[in-house]
N, C-alpha and C positions, 0 to 999 in steps of 0.2 A: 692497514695501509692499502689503498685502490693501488691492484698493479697492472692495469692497462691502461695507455693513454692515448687516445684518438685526438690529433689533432687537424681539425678542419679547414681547410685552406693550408694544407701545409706545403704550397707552392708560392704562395704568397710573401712579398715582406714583410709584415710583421711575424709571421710564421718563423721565416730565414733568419731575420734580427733580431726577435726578441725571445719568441714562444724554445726554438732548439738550441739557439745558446744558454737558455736557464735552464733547461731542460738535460742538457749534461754538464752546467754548473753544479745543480741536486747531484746531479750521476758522479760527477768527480769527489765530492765530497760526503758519498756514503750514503745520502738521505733517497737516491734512487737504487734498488737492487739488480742485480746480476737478471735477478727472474723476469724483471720486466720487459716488456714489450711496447713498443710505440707503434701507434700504424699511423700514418701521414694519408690523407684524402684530400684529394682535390680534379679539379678539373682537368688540369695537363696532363698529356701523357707524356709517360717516359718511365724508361726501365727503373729498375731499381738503383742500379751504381748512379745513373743519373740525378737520382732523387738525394741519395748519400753525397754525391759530391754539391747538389746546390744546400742541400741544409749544413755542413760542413764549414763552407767558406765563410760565415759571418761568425763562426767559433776560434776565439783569440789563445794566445799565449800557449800556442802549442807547440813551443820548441822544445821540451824538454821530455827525455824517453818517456818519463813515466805518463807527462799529460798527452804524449802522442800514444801508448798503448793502453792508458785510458778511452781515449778518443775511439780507437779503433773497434774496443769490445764495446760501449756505447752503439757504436753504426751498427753492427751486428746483431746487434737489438731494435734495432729500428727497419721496419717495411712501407709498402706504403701502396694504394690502391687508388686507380682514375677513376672518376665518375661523377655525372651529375648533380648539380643538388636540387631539382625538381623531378624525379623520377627515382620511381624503387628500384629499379635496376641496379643501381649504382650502389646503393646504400644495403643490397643485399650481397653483393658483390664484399662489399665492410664487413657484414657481418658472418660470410663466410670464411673471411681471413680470421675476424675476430676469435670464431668458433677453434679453427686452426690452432691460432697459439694460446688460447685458454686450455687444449687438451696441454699442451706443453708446461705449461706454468699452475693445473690443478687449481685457478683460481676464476671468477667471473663477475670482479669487482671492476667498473667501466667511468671513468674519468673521461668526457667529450669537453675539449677546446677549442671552442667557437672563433676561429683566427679570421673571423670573418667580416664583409661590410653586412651592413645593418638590413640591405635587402635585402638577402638570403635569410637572415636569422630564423622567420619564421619556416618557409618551406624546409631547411636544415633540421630545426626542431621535429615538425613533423615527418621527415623522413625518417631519422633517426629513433624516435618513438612509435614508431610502428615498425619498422625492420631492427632494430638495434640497440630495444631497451632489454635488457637483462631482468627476468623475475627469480634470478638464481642468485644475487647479490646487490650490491650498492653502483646505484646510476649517479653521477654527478655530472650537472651540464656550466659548464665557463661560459659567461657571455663577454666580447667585447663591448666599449662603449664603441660610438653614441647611444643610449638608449634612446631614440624619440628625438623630437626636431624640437615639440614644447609638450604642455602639461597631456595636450588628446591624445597625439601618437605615442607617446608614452605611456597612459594606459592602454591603449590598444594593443602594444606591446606586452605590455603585465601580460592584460589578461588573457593574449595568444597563448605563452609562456606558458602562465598560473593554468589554462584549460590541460596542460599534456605535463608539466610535471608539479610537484609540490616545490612549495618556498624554498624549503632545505635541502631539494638537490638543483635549485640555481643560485651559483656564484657569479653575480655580477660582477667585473673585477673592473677598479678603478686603480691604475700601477701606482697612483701617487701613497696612497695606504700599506705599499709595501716600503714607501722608501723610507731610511732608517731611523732620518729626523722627525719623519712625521712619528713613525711609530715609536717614534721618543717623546713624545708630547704629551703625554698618559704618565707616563715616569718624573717626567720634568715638573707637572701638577701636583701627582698627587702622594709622591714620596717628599719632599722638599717643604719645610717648614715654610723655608722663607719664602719661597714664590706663594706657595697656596694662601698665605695669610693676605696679600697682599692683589690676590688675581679677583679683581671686582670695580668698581663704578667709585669708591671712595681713594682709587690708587691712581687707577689705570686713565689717562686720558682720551686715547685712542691704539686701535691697531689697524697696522697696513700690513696685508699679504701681498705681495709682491712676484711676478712672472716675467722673465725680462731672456730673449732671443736675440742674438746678435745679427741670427740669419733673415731673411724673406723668406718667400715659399717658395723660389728656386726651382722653378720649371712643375711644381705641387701644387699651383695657386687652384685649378680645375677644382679637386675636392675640399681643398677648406674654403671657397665661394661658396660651396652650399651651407655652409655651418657659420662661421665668422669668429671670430676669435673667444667671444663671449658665450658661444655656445661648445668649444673646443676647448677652450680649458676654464674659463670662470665658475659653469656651473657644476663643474663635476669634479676637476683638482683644486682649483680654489675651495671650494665651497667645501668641500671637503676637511681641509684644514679650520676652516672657519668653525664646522661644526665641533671638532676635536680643540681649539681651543678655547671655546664660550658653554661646552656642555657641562651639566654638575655633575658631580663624580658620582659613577653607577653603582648599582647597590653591588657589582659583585663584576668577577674578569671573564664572568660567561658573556659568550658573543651575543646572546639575544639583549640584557642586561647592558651590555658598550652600545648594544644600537639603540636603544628603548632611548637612551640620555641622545645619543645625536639626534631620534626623532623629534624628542621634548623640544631641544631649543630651536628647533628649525621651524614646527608650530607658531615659535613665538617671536619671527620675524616677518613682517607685512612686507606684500609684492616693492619690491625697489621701481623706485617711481622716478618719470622722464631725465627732469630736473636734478636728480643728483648723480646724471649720469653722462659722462664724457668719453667719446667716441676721437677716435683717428685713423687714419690709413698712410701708410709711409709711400711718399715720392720720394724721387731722385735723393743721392745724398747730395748736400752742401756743396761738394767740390764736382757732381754731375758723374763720378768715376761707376757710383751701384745704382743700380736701376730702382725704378718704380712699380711697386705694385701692380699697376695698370700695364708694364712692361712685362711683364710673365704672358707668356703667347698662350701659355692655359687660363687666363683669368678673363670674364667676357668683357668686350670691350666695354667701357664709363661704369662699369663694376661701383656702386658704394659701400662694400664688405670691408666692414670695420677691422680692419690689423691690431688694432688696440683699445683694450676698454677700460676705462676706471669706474669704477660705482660704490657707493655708500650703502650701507647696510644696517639695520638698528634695531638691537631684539629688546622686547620690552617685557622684563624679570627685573626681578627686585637686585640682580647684581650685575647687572649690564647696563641698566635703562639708563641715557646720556652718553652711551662711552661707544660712537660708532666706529663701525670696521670696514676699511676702507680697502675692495679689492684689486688691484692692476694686475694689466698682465697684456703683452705684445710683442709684436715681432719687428725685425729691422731697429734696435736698440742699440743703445751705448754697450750697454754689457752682458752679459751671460747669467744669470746667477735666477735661485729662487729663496725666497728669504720670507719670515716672519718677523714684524718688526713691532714692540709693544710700549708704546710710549707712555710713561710715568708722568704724572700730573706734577707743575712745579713746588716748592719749597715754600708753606706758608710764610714762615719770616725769616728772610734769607739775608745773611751777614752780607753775604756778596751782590755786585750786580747781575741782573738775571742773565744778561752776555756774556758772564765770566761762569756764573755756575748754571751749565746746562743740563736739560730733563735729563732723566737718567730714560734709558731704554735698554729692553731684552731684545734680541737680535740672535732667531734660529737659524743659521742658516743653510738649508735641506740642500741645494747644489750648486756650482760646485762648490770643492773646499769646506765638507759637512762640518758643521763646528755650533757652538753658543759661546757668546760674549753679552757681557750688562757693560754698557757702556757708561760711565761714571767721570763725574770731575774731584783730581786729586792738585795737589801742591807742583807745581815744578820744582824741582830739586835745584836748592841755591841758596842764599843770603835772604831773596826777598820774598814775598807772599804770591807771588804770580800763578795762575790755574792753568790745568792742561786737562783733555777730554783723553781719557784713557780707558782700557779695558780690563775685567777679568775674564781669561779668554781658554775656554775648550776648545781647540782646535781638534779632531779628529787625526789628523795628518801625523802633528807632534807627540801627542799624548798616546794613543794607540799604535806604538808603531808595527805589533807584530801581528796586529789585526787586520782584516783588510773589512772594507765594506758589502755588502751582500748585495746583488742587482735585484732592482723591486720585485722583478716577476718573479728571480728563484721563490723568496720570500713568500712571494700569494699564491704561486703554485704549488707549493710545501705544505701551504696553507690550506688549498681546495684538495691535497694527495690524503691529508691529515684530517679533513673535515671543519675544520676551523673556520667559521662565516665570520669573526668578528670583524675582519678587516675589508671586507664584500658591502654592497649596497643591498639594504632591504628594500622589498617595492616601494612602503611607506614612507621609506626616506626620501627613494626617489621623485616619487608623488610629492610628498613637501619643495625638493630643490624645484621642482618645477613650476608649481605655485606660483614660488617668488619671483622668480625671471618671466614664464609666460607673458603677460600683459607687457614688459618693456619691448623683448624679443619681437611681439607683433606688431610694433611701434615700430622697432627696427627696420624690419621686414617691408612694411610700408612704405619708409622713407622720411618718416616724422622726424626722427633723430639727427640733428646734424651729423655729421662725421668729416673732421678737420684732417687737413693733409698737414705730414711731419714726414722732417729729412730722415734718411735712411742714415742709421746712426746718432742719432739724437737722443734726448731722454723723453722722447714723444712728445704731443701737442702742445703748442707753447702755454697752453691755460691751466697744463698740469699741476704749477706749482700753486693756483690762487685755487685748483680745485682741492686739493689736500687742508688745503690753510684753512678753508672753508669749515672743515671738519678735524680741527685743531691741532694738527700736527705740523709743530714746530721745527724749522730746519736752523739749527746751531750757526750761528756768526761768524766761531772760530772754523780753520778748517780742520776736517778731519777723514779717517777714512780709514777701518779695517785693514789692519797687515795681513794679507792673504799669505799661509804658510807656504814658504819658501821651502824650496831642495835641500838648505845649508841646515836652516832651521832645525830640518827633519829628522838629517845628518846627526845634528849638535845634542836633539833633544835623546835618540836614540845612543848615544854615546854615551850622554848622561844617563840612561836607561841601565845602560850595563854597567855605569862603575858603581851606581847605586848597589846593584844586583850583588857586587861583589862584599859589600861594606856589613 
């Protein structure tokens, strides 16, 4: 186990939010040791309590003695050093600290987490590689996304990268392959008779993945205008999911093996073309009370940066071909949620009318409220024959109660401490994701692509619903809608938990 971890930018927010809250997440739960050491680098100065108390404040549920004098021996393990990241000064300065508590801890195994934006990556890399790689033990470098804007700066990136270390000491990390439903999607396939017999082009109709913000960019609109929504989460969390649910199952649970099957079917999808692609940006809501996109004082003015994309997708193998997968994902939304949604082809000769017995569909759903439900039609309960759309339902919430969920970064950090690349981006893959977007992305860019304005709060563009329909996915007559697990529920099902317990 690497026991030093340098993390870069660690003045930064995602550093303060993400990176040292999982960070003594691992620490409170055993998987980081006493012996380890954090150094924090970045540009800011400020002492060290200073450093302790800003990385401190975004670390929750510390009321309790134990997780407060956990907390406490955690900071005590943690330093932290100003400087540079174009200049060896600074990065020697790192590596005398480094030097420092590697006498302390008898070990010179070095974990670098890149908490960084994307134009530093490289000068960061090369400083570090020349002042601060280690030939006495195991280097690991964390990259943040975005990799790359499309398919050239991306390789240009690789191969900055791939010139100063090898494949296997960079972890690309994409958070959404830490989180729990995704990394349940492997289990869900290929342990499960009944799904696996059933996951192919003679079942399956279509599938939609699903990204859905309630928020705008709220005063953030500045950095996501450079990227757009499609290139902020479609090509790298969607697509992601995408790979892990149409890939064939690997010859084996080695990480190179789970990436070899994500590269395959990524191969065997051709670049997503204009036409099956639907753009939005959210104005004003309906009743005028939340603002518009164009109203963020960070976003430049007459901005066309798409807030919302839908696009179609179609991999052509012998267990896909026909069965497209349809990606969304946007901000200023009806609802919160991220969901994989797998719709079943209907009922060759069906007793009933097709209004009354609807497609059956799987339905992941990764956040919030982690759960799986197959959504099925059964009898209402009564005298007469009458149908009702109901579910068998894994809630997370009910069924696990003495479990709690893991935050994705513990998860890929425990993962890059342990060595573990299965759940990281290979270049190859990433070279694939790019491909396919590339050529629309500089369509976007241009201007070629319409992009339709939709109320803030809405279910996005109004042509949303005939662009889905386009690609077969049928929305049911009756109403219906997921009972999101309730407090009571939680209550009732954990009660029932314990009297079982007793019996």
């Amino acid at each position: 186990m690497i026991v030093q971890k340098i993390v870069l930018g660690a003045s930064g927010d995602l550093a303060k939010k993400k990176t040292f809250p999982a960070l003594f997440g691992l620490f409170l739960h055993g998987h980081i040791a006493s012996t380890t050491r954090i150094v924090g680098y970045a540009r800011t100065k400020m002492d060290r309590p200073d450093f302790l108390k800003r990385i401190s404040q975004h670390i929750k549920n510390t009321t309790t003695l134990k997780v407060k004098t956990m907390l406490d021996q955690f900071l005590d393990q943690c330093t932290y050093v100003s400087g540079v990241y174009d200049q060896d000064s600074g990065f020697q300065a790192l590596e005398k600290e480094l030097q420092r508590v590697e006498k302390e801890t008898k070990t010179h195994d070095r974990l670098f987490y890149m908490a960084l934006p994307p134009s530093v990556f490289i000068p960061v890399a090369n400083g570090l590689k020349k002042n601060c790689y280690t030939p006495k033990g195991i280097n690991r470098l964390v990259v943040e996304k975005p990799f790359g804007m499309d398919l050239e700066s991306s390789r240009a990136l690789s191969k900055a990268l791939g010139a100063l270390y090898r494949e296997d000491e960079i972890y690309r990390i994409d958070h959404y392959l830490g989180k729990e439903m995704v990394k349940n999607i492997m289990i869900l396939r290929f342990t499960n008779q009944i799904f696996g017999s059933c996951w192919d082009r003679d079942h399956i109709s279509n599938v939609q993945i699903t990204f859905k913000e309630k928020i705008g960019t709220e005063g953030r609109g500045g950095y996501f205008d450079e990227f757009g929504i499609m290139r902020d989460v479609m090509q790298n969390h969607l697509f992601q999911i995408l790979s892990l649910i149409a890939m064939e199952s690997p010859a084996s649970l080695n990480a190179e093996d789970i990436r070899n099957a994500k590269v395959d079917v990524l191969r065997q999808i051709p670049p997503v073309v204009e036409s099956e692609v639907l753009l939005g940006q959210y104005g004003k809501s309906e009743d005028g009370s939340l603002p518009s996109y164009l109203d963020d004082e960070t976003v430049p003015k007459g901005s066309k940066t798409a807030t919302f994309a839908a696009a179609a997708f179609h991999i052509h193998n012998p267990r896909w071909e026909g069965v497209p997968f349809v990606l969304k994902c946007g901000k200023a939304l009806d609802q919160q949620k991220v969901e994989i949604r797998i719709q079943f082809k209907d009922m060759g000769s069906n007793l009933f009318q097709k209004d009354v017995a609807a497609r059956n569909e799987l339905v992941i759903r990764v956040q919030p409220e982690e759960a799986v439900y197959l959504k099925m039609t059964q009898k209402l309960p009564g005298l007469g024959m009458e149908t009702v759309m109901s579910e068998l339902d894994l809630s997370y919430a009910s069924r696990f109660t003495n479990l709690s969920v893991p935050d994705a970064y513990e998860n890929l950090i425990l993962d890059a401490i342990m060595g573990e690349q299965s759940n990281f981006v290979r270049s190859d893959e990433l070279d694939e994701a790019w491909r396919i977007f590339t050529p629309v992305l500089h369509k976007i860019d241009r201007g070629q692509v319409p992009v339709e304005v939709y109320p803030y709060g809405s279910r996005g563009p109004k042509q949303l619903a005939e662009f889905v329909a386009r690609f077969g996915f049928e929305r049911h007559l009756q109403a219906y809608s997921w009972p999101e697990t309730s407090q009571a529920a939680v209550a009732s099902a954990s009660a029932s938990a314990s009297a079982d317990s007793k019996l």
